[in-house]
C-alpha positions in Angstrom: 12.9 -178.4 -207.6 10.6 -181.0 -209.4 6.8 -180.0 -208.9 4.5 -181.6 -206.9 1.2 -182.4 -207.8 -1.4 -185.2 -208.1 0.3 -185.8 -211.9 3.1 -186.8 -211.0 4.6 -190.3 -212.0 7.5 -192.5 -212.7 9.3 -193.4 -215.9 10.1 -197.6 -216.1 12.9 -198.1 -218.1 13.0 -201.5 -219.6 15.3 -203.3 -222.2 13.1 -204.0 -224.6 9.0 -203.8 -224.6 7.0 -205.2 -225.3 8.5 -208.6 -225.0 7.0 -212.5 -224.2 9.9 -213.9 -222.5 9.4 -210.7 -220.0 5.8 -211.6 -218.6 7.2 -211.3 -214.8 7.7 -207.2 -216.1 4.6 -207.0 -217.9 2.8 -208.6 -214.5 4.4 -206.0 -212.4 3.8 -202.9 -214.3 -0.1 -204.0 -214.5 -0.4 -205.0 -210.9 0.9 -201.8 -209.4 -1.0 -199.8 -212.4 -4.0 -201.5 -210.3 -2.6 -200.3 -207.1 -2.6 -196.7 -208.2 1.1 -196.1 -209.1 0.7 -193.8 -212.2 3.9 -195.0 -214.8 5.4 -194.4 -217.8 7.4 -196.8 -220.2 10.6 -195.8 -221.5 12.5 -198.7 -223.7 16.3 -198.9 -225.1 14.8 -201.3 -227.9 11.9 -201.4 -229.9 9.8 -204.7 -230.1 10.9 -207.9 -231.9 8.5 -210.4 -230.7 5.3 -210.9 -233.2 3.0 -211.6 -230.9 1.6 -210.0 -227.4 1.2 -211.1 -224.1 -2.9 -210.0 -223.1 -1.3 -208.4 -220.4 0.0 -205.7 -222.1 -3.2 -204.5 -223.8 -4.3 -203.7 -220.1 -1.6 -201.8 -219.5 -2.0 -197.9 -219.7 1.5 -196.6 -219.2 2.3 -194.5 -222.3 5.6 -195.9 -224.2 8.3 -194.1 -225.4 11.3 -195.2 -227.6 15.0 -194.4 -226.9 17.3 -194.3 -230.0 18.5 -198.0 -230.1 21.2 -197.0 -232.4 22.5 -193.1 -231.8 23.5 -193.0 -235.8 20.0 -193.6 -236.5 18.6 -190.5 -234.5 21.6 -188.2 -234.7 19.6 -184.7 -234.3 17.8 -186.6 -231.0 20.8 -187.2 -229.6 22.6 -183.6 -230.8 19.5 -181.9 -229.1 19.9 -184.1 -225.9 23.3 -183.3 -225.5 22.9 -179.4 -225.7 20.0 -179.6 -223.6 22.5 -181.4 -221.2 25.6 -179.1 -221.7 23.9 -176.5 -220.2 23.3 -177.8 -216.8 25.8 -178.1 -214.2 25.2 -181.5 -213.3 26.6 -182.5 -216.9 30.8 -182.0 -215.5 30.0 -185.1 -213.0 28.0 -187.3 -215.1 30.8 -186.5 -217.4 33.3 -187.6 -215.2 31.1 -191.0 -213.7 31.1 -192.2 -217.5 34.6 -191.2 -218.4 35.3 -193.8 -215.1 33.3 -196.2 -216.5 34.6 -196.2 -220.2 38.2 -196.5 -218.8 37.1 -199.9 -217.2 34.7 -200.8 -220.3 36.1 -199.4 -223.5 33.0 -200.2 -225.7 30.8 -198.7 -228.1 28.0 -200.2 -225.8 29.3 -197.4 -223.5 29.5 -194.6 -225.3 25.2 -195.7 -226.7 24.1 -195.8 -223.3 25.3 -192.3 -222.4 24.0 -191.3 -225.6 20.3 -192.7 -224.7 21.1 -191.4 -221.4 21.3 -187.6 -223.0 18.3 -188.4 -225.0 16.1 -189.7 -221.4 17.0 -186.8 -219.5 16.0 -184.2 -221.9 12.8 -186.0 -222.7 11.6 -186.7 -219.4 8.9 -184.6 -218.6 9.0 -182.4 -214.9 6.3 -184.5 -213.6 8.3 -187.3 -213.8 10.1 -187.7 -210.1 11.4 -190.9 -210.0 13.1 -193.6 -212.5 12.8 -196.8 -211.7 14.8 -199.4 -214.2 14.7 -203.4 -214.4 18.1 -205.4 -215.1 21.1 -203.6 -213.4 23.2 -203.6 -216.7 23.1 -202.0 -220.1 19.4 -200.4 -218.8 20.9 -199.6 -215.4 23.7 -197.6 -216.7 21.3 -195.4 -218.8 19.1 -194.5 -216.2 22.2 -194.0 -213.3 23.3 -191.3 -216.0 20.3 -189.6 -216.7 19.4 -189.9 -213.1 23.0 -188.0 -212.4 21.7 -185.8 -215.4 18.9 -184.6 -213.9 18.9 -184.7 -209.9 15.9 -187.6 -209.9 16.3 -190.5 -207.5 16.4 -193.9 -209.0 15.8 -197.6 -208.0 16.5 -201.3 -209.7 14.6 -204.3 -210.4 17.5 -207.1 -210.8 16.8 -210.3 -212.3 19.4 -212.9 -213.5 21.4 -212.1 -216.7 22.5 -209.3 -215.3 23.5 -209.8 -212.1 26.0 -212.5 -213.5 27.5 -211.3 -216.1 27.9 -207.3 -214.9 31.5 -206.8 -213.6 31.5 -206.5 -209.8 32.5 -202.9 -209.8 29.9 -201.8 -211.5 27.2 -203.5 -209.7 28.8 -202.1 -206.8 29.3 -198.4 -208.0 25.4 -199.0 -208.6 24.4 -200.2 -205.5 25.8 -197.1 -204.3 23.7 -194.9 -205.9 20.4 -196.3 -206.6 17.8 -195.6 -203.9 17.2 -199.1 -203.4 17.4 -202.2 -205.2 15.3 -205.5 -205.4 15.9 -208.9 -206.9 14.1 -212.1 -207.5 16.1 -215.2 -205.9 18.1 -215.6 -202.9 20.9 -216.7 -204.3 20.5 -213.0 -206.4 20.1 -210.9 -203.3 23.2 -212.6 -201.1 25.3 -212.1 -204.1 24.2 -208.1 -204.2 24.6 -207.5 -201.0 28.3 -208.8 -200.6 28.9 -206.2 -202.8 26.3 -203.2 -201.8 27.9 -200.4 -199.3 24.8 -200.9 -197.9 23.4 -204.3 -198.2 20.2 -202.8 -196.3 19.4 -201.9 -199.2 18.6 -205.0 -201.8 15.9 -206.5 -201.2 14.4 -210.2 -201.5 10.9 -209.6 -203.8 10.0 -212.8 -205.7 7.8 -212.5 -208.6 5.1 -214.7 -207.9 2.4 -215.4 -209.8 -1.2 -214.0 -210.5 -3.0 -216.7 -210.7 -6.2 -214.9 -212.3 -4.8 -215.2 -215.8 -4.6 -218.5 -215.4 -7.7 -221.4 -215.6 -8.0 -223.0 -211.7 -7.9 -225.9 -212.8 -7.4 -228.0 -215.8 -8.8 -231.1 -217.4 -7.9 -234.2 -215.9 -5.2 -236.0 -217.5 -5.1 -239.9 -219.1 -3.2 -241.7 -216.7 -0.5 -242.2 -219.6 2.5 -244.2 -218.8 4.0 -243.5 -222.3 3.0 -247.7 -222.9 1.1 -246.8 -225.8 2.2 -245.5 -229.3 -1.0 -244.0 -230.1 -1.6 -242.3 -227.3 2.6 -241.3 -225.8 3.5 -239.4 -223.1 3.1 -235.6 -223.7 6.8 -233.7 -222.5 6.5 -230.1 -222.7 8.7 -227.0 -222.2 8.7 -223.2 -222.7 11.6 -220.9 -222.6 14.1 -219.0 -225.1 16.4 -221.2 -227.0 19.5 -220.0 -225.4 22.6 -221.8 -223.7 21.5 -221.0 -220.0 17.9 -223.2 -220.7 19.8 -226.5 -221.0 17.7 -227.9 -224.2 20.8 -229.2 -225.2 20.9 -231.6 -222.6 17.3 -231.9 -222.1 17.7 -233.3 -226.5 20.5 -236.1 -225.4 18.5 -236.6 -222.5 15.3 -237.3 -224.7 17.6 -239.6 -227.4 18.6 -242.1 -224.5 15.1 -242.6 -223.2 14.2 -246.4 -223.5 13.2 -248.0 -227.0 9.6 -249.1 -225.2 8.7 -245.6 -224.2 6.6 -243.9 -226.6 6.6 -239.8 -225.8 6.5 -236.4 -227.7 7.9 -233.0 -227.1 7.2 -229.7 -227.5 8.4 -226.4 -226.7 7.3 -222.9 -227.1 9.9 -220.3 -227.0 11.9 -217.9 -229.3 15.7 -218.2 -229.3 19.0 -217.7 -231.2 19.6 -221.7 -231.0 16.4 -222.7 -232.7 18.4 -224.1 -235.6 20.9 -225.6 -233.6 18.4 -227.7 -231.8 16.5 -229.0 -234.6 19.8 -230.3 -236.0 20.5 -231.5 -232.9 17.2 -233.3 -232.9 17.4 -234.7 -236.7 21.1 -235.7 -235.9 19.8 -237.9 -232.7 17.1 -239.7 -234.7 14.1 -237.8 -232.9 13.0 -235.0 -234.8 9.9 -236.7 -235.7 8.9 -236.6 -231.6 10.1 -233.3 -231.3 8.1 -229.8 -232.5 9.9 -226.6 -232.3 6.8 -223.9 -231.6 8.5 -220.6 -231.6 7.1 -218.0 -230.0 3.2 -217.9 -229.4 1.0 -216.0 -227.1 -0.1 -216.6 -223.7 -3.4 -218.6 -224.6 -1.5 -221.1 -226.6 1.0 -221.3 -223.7 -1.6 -222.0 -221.5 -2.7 -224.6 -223.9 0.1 -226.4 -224.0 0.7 -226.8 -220.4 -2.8 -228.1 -220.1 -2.4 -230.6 -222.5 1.2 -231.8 -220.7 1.6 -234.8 -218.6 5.9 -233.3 -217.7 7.2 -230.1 -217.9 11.1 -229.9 -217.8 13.3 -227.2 -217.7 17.2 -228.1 -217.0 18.8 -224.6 -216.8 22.1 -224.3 -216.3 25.2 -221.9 -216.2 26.0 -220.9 -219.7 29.7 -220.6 -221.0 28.9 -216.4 -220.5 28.1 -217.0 -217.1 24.6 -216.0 -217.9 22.1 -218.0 -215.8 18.6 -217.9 -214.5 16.7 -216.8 -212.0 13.4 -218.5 -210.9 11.6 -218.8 -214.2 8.4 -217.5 -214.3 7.5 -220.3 -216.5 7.5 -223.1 -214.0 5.2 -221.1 -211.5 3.2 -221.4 -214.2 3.6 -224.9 -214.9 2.0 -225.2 -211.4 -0.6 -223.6 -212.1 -2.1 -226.3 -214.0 -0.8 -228.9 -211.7 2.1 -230.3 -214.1 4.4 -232.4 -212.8 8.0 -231.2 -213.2 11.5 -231.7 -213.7 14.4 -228.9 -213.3 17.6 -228.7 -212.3 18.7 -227.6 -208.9 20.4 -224.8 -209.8 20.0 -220.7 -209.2 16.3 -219.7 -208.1 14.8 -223.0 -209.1 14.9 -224.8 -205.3 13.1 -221.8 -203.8 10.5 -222.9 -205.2 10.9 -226.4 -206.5 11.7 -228.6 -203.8 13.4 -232.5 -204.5 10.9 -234.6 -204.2 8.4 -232.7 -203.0 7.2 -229.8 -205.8 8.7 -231.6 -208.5 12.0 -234.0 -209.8 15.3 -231.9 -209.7 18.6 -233.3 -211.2 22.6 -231.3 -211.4 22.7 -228.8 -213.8 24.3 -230.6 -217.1 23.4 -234.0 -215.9 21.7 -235.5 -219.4 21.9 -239.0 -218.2 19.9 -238.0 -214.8 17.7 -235.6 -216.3 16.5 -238.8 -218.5 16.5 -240.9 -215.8 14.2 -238.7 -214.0 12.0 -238.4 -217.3 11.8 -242.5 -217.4 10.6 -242.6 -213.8 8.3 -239.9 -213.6 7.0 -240.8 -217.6 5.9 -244.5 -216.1 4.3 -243.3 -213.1 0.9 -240.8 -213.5 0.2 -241.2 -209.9 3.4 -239.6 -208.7 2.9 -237.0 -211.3 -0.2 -236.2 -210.0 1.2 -235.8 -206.6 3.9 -233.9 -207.8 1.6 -231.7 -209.8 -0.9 -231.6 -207.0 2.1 -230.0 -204.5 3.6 -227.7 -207.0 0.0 -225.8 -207.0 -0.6 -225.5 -203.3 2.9 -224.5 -202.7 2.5 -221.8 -205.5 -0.8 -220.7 -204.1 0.4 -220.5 -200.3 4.1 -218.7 -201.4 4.4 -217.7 -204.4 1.7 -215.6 -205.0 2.0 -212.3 -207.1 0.5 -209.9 -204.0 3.1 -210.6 -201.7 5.4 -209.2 -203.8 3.1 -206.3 -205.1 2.7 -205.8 -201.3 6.6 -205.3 -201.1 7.0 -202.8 -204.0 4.6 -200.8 -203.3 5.2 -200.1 -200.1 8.6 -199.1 -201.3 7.8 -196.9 -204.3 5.6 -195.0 -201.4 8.7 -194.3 -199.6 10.9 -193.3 -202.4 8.2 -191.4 -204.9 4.6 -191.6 -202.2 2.9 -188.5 -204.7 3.4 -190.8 -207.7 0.1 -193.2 -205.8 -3.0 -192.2 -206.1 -5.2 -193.2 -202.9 -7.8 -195.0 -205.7 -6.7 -198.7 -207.3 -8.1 -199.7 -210.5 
């Protein structure tokens, strides 16, 4: 019996922390630290980014660091499996994983039973609950150690995972887990069709907290992209990978008309970054184009500020790997940026045709540059556009409804892990 006591708190388990391209975590953790939810962090990988989000100097949670490689910590991982041997829960974990590595022979397997060892050991007794975000590679070390040590668990889906995890074992999961929540509506049908009990996913969209962001920002130059020392200002952020769509957005750029003078830029990380700037030089506009990287939230801020478009075309990549509603168009909205996406996974929850913004089909280069033309030749409708996009995120997308949602669950699940005081 786990004791009870005001100290008591939940362990997060996370992929990776701290990490830029994860801002919707980093938002959640500090939002329900406000709400009184006493956490821990526990993460499978240490950090890669070199800069932080401010966000995550506010945050309290202690961190801890599972062995990202078991050959690296091999006396951590000896100790958690002799701590583990000895309790009589070990003979079914045992036999959940030996299931699971007959369907998924992989040495990805075998790690996340080792980290899964090294969590339950670890976890202090005032610990009563974990509570995991993505339902894959993290989701299968905390359903072990869970299994390990008698705790309850819960999930925080998101998009990667949810669509390239086999359905067995998002199933098998389901089953287990306490409850489970995900982002999009196109997330949350897909988990339930394969829950036991599809009463238990829930619908809890990120939203946005809008105090981190400036109310307003300066007004924009009604540039129509006529002028070649002052051209139209096209900005993105995202990571460089397949299921972002910069390759199209790139052939989309190279077929805009000769008379239209515009610039890109994009902030973002990514295993493509080379790809795309070869991509650029090969189309003839890598002098329009600049490649950021990754850069902290103030510059973010900075560029969307100084935008006149912000495009995103996601799409499906060849892994099946797709998106869910980025965070970063919310944010785009916040400074009342016109924009163009493609209608495609969580983006028309929020981004409606015509209304919020310009969508286009997933992989369509020639209408995503259409689009670009039009809207780049008319500042009025962007304005209108922008001007939408804001009051739709104010009025329902805010962060608190969400907040509202997961609290009110980790009270039923873990209720002496809140203290009665916010911060």
């Amino acid at each position: 019996m786990l004791p009870a006591g005001p100290s008591r708190r939940i362990a997060v388990v996370v992929k990776g922390y701290p990490r830029l391209s994860e801002t919707f975590i980093a938002q959640e953790v500090l939002a329900l630290q406000r709400r009184g939810l006493k956490q821990e962090i526990w993460s499978l990988r240490h950090p890669t980014d070199p800069a932080r989000h401010p966000m995550h100097r506010q945050i309290r949670a202690p961190v801890t660091y599972l062995p990202e490689y078991l050959y690296r910590a091999p006396l951590r991982v000896l100790r958690g499996a002799l701590w583990c041997a000895r309790h009589a829960r070990m003979r079914h974990t045992l036999r959940v994983f030996g299931n699971d590595l007959r369907r998924d022979l992989t040495a990805n397997r075998i790690r996340r039973l080792g980290q899964a060892l090294v969590l339950a050991r670890e976890l202090q007794p005032e610990i009563s609950h974990l509570h995991v975000h993505y339902l894959h590679t993290p989701a299968s070390v905390v359903r072990y150690a869970a299994l390990l040590t008698g705790r309850s668990w819960t999930v925080s889906a998101h998009a990667k995972d949810i669509w390239t995890t086999p359905d067995w074992e998002k199933s098998e999961k389901l089953q287990d887990a306490a409850w489970a929540v995900t982002c999009t509506r196109d997330g949350a049908a897909h988990l339930r069709s394969l829950a036991p009990d599809p009463e238990k996913v829930g619908l809890v969209h990120h939203g946005l907290d809008l105090t981190r962001f400036p109310e307003s920002p300066p007004a924009r130059p009604p540039r129509d992209g006529s002028d070649p020392a002052d051209p139209l200002r096209i900005v993105s952020v995202g990571r460089l990978v397949a299921k972002k769509g910069y390759d199209d957005l790139l052939q989309a750029l190279a077929a805009l008309p000769k008379d239209l003078h515009w610039r890109f830029a994009h902030i973002g990380g990514g295993e493509f970054k080379d790809f795309y700037r070869r991509n650029a030089a090969a189309a003839g506009i890598e002098a329009r184009c600049a490649f950021l990287g990754a850069r902290s939230q103030p510059d973010v801020i900075a560029l969307l500020r100084e935008g006149d478009i912000f495009v995103l075309p996601s799409k499906a990549a060849p892994s099946g790997d797709r998106d869910g509603l980025p965070n970063v168009l919310l944010e785009a909205a916040s400074q009342r940026l016109a924009i163009v996406a493609t209608g495609f996974a969580g983006i028309p929850e929020f981004v409606r045709a015509g209304i919020e913004g310009e969508l286009v089909a997933p992989g369509d280069w020639e209408g995503l540059s259409n689009a670009l033309n039009l809207l780049a030749r008319d500042p009025d409708r962007r304005a209108a556009l922008g001007e939408a996009a804001f009051h739709r995120l104010r009025q329902d997308f805010s962060m608190e409804a969400g907040i509202d949602q997961l609290e009110s669950r980790f009270r039923s699940i873990a209720p002496e892990a809140l203290s009665s005081e916010r911060s």
